[in-house]
C-alpha positions in Angstrom: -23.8 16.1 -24.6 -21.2 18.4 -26.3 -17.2 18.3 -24.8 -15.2 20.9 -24.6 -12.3 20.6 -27.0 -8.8 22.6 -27.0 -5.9 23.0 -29.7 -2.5 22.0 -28.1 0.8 22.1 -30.1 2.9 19.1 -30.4 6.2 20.7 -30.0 8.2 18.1 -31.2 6.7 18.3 -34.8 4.6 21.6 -34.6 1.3 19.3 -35.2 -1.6 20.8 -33.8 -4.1 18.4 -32.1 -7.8 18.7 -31.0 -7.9 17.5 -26.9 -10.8 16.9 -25.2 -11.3 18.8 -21.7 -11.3 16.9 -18.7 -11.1 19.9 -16.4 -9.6 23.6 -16.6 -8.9 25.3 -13.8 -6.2 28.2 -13.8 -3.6 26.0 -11.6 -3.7 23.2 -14.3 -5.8 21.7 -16.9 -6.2 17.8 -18.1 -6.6 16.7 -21.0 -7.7 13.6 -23.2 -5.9 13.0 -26.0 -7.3 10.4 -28.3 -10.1 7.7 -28.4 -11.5 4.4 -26.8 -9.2 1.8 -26.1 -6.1 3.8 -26.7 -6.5 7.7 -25.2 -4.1 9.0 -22.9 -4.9 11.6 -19.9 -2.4 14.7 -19.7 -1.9 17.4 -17.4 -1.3 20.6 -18.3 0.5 23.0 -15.8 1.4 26.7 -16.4 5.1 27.7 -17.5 6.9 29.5 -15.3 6.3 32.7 -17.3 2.5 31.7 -17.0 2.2 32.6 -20.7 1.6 28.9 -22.0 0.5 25.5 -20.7 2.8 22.3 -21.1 2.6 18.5 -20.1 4.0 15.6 -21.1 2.6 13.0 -22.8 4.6 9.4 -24.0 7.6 11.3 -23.8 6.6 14.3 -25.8 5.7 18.0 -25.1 2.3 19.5 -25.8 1.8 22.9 -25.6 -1.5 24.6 -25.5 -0.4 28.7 -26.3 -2.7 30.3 -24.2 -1.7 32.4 -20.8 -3.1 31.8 -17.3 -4.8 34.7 -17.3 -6.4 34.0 -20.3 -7.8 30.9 -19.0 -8.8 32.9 -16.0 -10.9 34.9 -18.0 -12.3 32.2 -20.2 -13.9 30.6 -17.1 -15.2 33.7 -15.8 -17.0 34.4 -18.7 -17.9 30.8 -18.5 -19.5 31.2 -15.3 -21.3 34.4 -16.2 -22.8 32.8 -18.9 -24.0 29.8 -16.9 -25.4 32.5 -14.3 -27.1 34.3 -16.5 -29.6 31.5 -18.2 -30.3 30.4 -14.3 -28.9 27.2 -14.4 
């Protein structure tokens, strides 16, 4: 089974990290940051411009640099797709 992966910013350092996908909706996305033992669940709201998501995690800010509506239309096209094969 394949995950769904993101690339957030760590603002702190400008480090960009691979996330796992827990869920992604338009009003928020979590994330899983890390493996086993030792990841840590984030969520993801939208800024109040709506043109990135932030959270918080261990005391520092990730950013992933995409807008709401762009994640509105990711999803869509998501579902389309899954439509279309009949599934």
């Amino acid at each position: 089974m394949s995950t769904a992966k993101i690339k957030v910013r760590v603002t702190e350092s400008d480090q960009i990290m691979s996330v796992e996908v827990i869920e992604k909706r338009p009003e928020r996305i979590k994330v899983l940051l890390g493996e086993g033992d030792h990841s840590v669940r984030c969520e993801l709201l939208p800024t109040p411009n709506g043109r990135a998501y932030a959270g918080t995690v261990m005391g520092r800010e990730i950013v992933y640099e995409r807008s709401r509506q762009e994640v509105q239309d990711d999803l869509a096209k998501f579902a389309a797709t899954f439509r279309q094969h009949g599934r």
